[in-house]
py3Dmol code that shows the C-alpha trace and the ligand (Angstrom):
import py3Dmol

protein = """\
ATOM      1  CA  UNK A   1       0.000   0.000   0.000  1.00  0.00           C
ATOM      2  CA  UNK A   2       0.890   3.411  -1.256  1.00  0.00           C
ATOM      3  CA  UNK A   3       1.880   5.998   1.792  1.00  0.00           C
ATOM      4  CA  UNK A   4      -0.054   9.334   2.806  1.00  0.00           C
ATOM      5  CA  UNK A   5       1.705  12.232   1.088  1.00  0.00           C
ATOM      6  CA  UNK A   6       0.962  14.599  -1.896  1.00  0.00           C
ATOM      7  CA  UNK A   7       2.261  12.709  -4.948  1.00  0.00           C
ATOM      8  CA  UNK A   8       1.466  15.672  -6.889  1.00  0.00           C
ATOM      9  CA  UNK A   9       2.638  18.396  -5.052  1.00  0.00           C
ATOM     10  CA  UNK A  10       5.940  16.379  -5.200  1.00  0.00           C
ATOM     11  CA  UNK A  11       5.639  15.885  -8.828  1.00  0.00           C
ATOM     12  CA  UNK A  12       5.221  19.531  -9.190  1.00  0.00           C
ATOM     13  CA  UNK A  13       8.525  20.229  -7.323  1.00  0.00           C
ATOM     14  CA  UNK A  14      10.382  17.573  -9.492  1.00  0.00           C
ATOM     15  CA  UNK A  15       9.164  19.539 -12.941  1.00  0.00           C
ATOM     16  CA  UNK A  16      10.906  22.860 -10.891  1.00  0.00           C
ATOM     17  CA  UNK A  17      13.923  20.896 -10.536  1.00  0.00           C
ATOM     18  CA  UNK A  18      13.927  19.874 -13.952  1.00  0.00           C
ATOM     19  CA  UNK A  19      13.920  24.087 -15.136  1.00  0.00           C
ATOM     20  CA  UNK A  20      17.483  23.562 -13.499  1.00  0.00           C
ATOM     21  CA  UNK A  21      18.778  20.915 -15.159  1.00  0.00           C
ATOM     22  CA  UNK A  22      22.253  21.618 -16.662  1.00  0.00           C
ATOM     23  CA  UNK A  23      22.451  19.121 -19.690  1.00  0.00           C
ATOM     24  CA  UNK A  24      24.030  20.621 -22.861  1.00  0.00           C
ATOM     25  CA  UNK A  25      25.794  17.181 -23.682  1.00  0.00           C
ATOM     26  CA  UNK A  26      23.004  14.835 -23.786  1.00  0.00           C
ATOM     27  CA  UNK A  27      20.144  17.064 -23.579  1.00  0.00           C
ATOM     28  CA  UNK A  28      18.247  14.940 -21.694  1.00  0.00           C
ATOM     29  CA  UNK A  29      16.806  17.093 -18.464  1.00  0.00           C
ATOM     30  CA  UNK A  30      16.191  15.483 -15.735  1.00  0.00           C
ATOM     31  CA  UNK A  31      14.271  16.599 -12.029  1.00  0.00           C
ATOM     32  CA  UNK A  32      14.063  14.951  -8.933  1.00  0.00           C
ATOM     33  CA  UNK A  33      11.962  15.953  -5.771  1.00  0.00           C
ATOM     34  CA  UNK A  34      13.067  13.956  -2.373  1.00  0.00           C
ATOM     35  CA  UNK A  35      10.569  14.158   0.612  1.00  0.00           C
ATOM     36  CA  UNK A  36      11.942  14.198   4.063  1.00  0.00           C
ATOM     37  CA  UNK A  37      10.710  12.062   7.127  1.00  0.00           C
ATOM     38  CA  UNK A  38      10.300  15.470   8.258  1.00  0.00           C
ATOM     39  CA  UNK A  39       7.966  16.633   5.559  1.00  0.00           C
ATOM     40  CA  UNK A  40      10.341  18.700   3.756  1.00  0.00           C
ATOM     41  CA  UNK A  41      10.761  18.855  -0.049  1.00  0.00           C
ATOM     42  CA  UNK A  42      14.654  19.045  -1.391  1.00  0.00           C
ATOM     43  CA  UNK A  43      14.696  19.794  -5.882  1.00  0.00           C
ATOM     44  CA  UNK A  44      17.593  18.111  -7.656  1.00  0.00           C
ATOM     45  CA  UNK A  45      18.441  18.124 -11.268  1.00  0.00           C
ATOM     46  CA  UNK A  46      21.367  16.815 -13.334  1.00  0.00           C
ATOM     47  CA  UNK A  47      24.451  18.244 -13.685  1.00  0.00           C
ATOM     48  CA  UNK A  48      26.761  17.381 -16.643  1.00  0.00           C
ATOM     49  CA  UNK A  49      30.497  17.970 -17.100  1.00  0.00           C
ATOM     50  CA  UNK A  50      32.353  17.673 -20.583  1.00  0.00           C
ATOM     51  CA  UNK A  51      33.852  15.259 -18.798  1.00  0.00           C
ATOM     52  CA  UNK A  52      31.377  12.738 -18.976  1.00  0.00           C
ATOM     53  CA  UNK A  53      31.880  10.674 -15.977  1.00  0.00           C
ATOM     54  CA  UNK A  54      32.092  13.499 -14.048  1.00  0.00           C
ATOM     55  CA  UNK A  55      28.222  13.931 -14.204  1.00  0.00           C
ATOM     56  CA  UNK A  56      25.343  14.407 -11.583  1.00  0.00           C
ATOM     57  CA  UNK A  57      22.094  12.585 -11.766  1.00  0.00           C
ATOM     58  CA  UNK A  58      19.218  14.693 -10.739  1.00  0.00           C
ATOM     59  CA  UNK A  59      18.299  11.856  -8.263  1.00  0.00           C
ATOM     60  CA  UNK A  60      21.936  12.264  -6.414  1.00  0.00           C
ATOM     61  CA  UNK A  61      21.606  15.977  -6.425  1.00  0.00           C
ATOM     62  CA  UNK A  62      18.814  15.813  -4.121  1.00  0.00           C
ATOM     63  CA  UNK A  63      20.143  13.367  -1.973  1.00  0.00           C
ATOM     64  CA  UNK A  64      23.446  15.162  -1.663  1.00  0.00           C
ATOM     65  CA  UNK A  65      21.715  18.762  -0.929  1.00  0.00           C
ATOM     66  CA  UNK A  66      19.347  17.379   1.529  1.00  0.00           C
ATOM     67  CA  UNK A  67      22.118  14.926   3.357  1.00  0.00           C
ATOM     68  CA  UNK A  68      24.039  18.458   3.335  1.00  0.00           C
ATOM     69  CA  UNK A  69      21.329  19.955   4.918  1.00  0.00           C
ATOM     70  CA  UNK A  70      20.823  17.075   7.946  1.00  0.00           C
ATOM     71  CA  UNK A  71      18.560  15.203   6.578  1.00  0.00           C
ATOM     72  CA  UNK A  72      18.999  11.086   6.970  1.00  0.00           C
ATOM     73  CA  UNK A  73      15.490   9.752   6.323  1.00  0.00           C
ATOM     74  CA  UNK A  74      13.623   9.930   3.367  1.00  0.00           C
ATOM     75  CA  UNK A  75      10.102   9.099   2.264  1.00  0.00           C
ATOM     76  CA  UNK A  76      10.346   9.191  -1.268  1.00  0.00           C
ATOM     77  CA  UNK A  77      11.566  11.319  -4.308  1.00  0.00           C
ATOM     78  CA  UNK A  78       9.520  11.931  -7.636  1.00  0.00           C
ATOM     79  CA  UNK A  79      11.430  11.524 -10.739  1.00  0.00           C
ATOM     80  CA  UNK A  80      10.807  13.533 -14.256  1.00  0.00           C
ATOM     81  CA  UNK A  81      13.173  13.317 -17.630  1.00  0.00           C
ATOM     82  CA  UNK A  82      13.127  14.289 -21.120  1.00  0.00           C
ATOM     83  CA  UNK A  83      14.959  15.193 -24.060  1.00  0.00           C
ATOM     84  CA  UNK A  84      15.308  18.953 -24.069  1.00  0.00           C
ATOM     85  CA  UNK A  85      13.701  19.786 -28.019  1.00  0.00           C
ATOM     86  CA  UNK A  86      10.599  16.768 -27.223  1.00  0.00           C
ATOM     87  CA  UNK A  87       7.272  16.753 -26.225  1.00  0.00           C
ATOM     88  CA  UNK A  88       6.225  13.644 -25.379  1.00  0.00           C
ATOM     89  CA  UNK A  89       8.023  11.708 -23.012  1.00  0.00           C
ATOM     90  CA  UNK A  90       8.025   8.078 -21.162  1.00  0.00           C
ATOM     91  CA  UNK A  91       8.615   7.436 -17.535  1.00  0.00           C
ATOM     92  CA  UNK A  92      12.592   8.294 -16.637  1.00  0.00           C
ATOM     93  CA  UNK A  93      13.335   5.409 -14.181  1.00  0.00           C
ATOM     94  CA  UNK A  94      16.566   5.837 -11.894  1.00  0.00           C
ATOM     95  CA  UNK A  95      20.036   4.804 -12.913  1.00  0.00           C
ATOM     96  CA  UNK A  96      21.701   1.787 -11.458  1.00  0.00           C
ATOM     97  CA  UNK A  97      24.190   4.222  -9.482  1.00  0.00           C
ATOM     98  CA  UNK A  98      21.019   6.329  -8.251  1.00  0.00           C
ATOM     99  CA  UNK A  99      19.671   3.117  -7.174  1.00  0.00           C
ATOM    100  CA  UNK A 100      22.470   2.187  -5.305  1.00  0.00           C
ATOM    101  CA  UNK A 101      22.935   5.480  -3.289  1.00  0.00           C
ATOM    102  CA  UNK A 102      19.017   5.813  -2.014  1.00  0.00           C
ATOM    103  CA  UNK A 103      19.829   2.660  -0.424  1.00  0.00           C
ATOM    104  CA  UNK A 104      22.425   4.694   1.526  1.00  0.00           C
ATOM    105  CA  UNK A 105      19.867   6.265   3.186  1.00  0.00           C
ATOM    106  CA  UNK A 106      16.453   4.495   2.297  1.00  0.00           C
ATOM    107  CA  UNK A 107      15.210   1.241   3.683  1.00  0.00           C
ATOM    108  CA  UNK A 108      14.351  -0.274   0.300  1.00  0.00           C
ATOM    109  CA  UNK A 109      11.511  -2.005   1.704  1.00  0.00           C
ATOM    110  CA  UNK A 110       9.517   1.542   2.791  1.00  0.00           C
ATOM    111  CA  UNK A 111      11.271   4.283   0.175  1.00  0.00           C
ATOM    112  CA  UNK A 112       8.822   4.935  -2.747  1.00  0.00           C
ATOM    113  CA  UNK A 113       9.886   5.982  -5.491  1.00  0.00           C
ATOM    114  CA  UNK A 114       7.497   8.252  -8.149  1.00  0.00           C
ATOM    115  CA  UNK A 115       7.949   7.912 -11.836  1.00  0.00           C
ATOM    116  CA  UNK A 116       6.219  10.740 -13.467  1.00  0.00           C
ATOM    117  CA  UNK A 117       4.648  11.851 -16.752  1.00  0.00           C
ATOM    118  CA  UNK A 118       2.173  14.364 -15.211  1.00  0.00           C
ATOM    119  CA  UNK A 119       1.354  15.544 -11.679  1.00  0.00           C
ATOM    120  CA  UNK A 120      -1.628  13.259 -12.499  1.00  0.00           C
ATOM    121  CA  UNK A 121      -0.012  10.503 -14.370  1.00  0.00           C
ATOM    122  CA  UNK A 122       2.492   8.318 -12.494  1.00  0.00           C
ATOM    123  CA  UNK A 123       3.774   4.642 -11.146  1.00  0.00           C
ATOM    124  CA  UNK A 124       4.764   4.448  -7.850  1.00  0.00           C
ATOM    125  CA  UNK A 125       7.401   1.752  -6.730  1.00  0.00           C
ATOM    126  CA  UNK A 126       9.168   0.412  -3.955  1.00  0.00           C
ATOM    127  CA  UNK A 127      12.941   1.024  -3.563  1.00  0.00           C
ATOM    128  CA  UNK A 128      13.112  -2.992  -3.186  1.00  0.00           C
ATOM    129  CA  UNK A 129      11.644  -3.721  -6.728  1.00  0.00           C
ATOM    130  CA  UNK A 130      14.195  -1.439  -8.224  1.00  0.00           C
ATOM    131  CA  UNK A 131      17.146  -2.627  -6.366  1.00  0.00           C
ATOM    132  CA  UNK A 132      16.421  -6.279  -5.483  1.00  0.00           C
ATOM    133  CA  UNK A 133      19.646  -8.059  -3.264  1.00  0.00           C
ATOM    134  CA  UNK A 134      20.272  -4.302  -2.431  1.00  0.00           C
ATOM    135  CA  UNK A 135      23.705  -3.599  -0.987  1.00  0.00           C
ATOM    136  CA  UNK A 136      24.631  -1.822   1.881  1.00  0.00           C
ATOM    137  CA  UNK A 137      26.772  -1.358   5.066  1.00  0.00           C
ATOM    138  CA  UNK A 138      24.861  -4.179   7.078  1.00  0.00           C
ATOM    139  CA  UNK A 139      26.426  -6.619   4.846  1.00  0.00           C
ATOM    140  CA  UNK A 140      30.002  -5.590   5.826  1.00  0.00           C
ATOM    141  CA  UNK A 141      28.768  -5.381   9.673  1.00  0.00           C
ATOM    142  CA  UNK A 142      29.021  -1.194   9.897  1.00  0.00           C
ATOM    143  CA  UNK A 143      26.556   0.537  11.636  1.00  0.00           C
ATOM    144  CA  UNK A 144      26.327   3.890   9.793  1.00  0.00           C
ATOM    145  CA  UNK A 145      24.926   5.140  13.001  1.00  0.00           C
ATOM    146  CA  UNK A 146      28.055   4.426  15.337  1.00  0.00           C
TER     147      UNK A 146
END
"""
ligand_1 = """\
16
LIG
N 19.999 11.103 -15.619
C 19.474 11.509 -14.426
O 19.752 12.618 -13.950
N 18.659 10.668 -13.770
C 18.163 9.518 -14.281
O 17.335 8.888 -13.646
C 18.623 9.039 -15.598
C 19.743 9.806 -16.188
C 20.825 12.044 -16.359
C 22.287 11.763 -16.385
C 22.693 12.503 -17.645
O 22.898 13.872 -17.326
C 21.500 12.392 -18.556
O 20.400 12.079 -17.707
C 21.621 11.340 -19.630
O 22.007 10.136 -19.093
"""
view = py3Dmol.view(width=600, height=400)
view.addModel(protein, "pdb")
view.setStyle({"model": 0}, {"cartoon": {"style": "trace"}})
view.addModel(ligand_1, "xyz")
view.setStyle({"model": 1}, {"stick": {}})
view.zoomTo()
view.show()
């Protein structure tokens, strides 16, 4: 079962990110809105580098301002992406690396994740379907809280 918060409203705040995005390389713009335990709403968008490994997912942007900011537990994050000159567009789905670095932070079993077309039209999944056999600090024995 889906939890209680605004899907939209986060939507909305993913298409702001999106206005951000900083993709003249693959021209693909991406947005990202991450909710807080707290209730708190933190935009990311992709940042690019001519140096192509050098270059930000929209999804990691939010984690790494909100994480900057304090914040350790996460609800969910709503995810838009399109090429820059189209119109229509599909669901943009997280990298694997994206993936991997919500379940930093996210227990994969409670973290939703939002794939968006319009604040109306989305798919909601858990962290856990994306990242089955998820990896993590647990496995190695390290409490990240110590
Ligand atoms: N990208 C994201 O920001 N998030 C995704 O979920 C998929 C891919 C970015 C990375 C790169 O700037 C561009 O989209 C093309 O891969």
């Amino acid at each position: 079962m889906s939890k209680d918060y605004n899907k939209s409203e986060l939507i909305r705040a993913a298409f702001e990110a999106q206005k951000k995005s900083y993709a003249p390389y693959s021209r693909f713009e991406v947005g990202a809105a991450l909710l807080t335990a707290e209730g708190d709403i933190y935009g990311g968008c992709n940042i690019e580098n001519a140096s192509y490994p050098a270059c930000n997912c929209a999804e990691r942007t939010a984690f790494y301002r909100a994480v900057f900011d304090g914040k350790r537990h996460f609800t969910a994050i709503a995810i838009v992406g399109k090429l820059r000159e189209k119109e229509e567009f599909d669901f943009c789905a997280p990298c694997g690396i994206c993936r991997q670095v919500m379940t930093e932070f996210c227990d994969p079993e409670k973290f939703e994740v939002v794939l968006a077309r319009t604040p109306e039209e989305y798919k909601v999944y858990l962290l856990a379907e994306l990242i089955p056999l998820w990896f993590t600090g647990k496995d190695m024995e390290v409490d990240v809280n110590e």
